[in-house]
Each structure stands twice: as structure tokens, then as C-alpha cells.
C-alpha positions in Angstrom: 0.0 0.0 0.0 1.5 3.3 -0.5 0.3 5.7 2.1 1.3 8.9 -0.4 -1.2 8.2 -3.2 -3.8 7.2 0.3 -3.0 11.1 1.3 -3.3 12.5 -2.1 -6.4 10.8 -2.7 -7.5 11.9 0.7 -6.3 15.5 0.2 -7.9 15.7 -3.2 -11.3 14.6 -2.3 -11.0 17.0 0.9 -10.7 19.8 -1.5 -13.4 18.5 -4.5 -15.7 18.2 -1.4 -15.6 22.0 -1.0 -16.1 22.9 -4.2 -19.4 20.2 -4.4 -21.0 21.3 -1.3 -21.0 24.9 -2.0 -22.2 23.9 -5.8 -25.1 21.3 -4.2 -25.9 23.4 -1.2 -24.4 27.2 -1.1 -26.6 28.6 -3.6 -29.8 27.8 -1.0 -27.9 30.9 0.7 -26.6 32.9 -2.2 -28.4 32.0 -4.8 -32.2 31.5 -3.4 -34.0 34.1 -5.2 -32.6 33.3 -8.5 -33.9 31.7 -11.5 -33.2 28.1 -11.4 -31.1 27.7 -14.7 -29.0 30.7 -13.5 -28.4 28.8 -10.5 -27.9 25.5 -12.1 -25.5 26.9 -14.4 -23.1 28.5 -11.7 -23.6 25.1 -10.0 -22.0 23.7 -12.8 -19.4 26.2 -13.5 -17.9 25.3 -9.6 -18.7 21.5 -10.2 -16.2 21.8 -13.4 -13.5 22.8 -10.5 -14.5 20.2 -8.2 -14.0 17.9 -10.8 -10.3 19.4 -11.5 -9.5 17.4 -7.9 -12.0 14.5 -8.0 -10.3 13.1 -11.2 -6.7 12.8 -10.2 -7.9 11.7 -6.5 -9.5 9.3 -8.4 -6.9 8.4 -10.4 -4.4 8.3 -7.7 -6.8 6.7 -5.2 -7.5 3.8 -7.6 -4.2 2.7 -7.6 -3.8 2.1 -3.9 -7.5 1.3 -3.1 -10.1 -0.7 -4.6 -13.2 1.0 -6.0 -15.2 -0.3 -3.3 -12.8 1.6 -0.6 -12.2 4.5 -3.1 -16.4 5.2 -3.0 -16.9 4.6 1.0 -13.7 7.0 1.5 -15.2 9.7 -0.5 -18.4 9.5 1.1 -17.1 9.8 4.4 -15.0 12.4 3.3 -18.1 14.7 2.0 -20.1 13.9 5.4 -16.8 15.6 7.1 -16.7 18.0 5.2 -20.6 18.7 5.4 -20.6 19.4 8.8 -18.8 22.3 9.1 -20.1 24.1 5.9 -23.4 23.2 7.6 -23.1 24.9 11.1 -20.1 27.8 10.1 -21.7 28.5 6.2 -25.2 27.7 6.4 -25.5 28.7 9.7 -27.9 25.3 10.4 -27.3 23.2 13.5 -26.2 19.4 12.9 -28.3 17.1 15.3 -28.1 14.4 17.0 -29.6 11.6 14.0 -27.0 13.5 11.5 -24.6 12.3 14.3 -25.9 8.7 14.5 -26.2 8.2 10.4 -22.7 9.6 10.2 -21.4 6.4 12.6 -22.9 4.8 10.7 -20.9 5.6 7.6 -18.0 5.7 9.7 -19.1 2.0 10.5 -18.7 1.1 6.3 -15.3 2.6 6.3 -14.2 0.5 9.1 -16.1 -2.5 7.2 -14.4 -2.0 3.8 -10.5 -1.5 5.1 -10.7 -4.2 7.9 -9.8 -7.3 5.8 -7.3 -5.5 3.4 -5.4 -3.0 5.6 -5.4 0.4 4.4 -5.0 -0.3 0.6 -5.6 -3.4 -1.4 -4.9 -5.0 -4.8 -8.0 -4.6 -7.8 
């Protein structure tokens, strides 16, 4: 396994995960009393930079992890990156069943890494 491309990958998706949760969620603050199309097209214009660090991390995830543990990592990821845009951004509290459902995500990454370490072969 080679913990660098696990950190890139990880570092990568951190950063894509910004980009996709302002594009999914910011313009419910910024945005709300535009037209829908307008909206949907600056969506898309930050989703094309999102996708300028969810390719390579990808990439470089895919060839330390299977796809399996390259999908549960990235969900993870946008959950943890969710919360704080939720409470400091959005300015909406996180409760307690956001809590519970996120162990329980947390629970699949422990489930997907536990029988092949921290990377695996394809």
C-alpha cells in the first residue's frame, strides 16, 4: 500500500468536497432568489473545478485502493466536510440523528478496510 497516493487521494477529495457542497448546497444561501437555470449553471461552473481534484484523486486513489474503498472513503469524506459548511456556512445546527447516520458511515469505512489493511490489490 503506498500511504502517499492514500493522502493525495484523501487530500484531493477533501478539497473537490468544498467545491461540491457549495455547488449542491451554497446557492440555498446565495443564490435563493434566483432563476433556477441561472443557478444551475453557476452550480455547474464550480462543479467543473470540483472535478479538477475528483479526477486525479481518483486516479491516484484507484491505484492504492479498490473502487469499493475509493467510493466509501469519499463518502465519508463529503459527510466531514458537510458538517462544518453546515453549522459555520449555512449557519444550520447538525443534530443528534446527523450524528448517529454519520457512525454509521464511519461503520462502512471501518467494514471496507478491515480485511485489506489500508489499501488493497484490484
Amino acid at each position: 500500500m503506498m500511504l502517499p497516493a492514500l493522502l493525495k487521494t484523501v487530500g484531493l477529495l477533501v478539497i473537490s468536497n468544498l467545491f461540491m457542497t457549495y455547488a449542491w448546497y451554497g446557492h440555498l444561501k446565495d443564490l435563493a432568489h434566483r432563476p433556477a437555470m441561472l443557478v444551475a449553471l453557476i452550480a455547474w461552473g464550480v462543479a467543473f473545478f470540483e472535478y479538477q481534484f475528483q479526477v486525479p484523486a481518483n486516479r491516484i486513489g484507484f491505484s492504492a485502493l479498490t473502487l469499493s474503498q475509493l467510493k466509501i472513503l469519499q463518502e465519508a469524506i463529503s459527510l466531514l466536510v458537510f458538517i462544518p459548511f453546515s453549522i459555520f456556512y449555512m449557519r444550520m445546527p447538525v443534530g443528534s440523528d446527523y450524528f448517529y447516520a454519520s457512525l454509521c458511515i464511519l461503520g462502512a469505512v471501518f467494514f471496507i478496510f478491515r480485511s485489506s489493511g489500508l489499501g488493497a490489490a484490484h
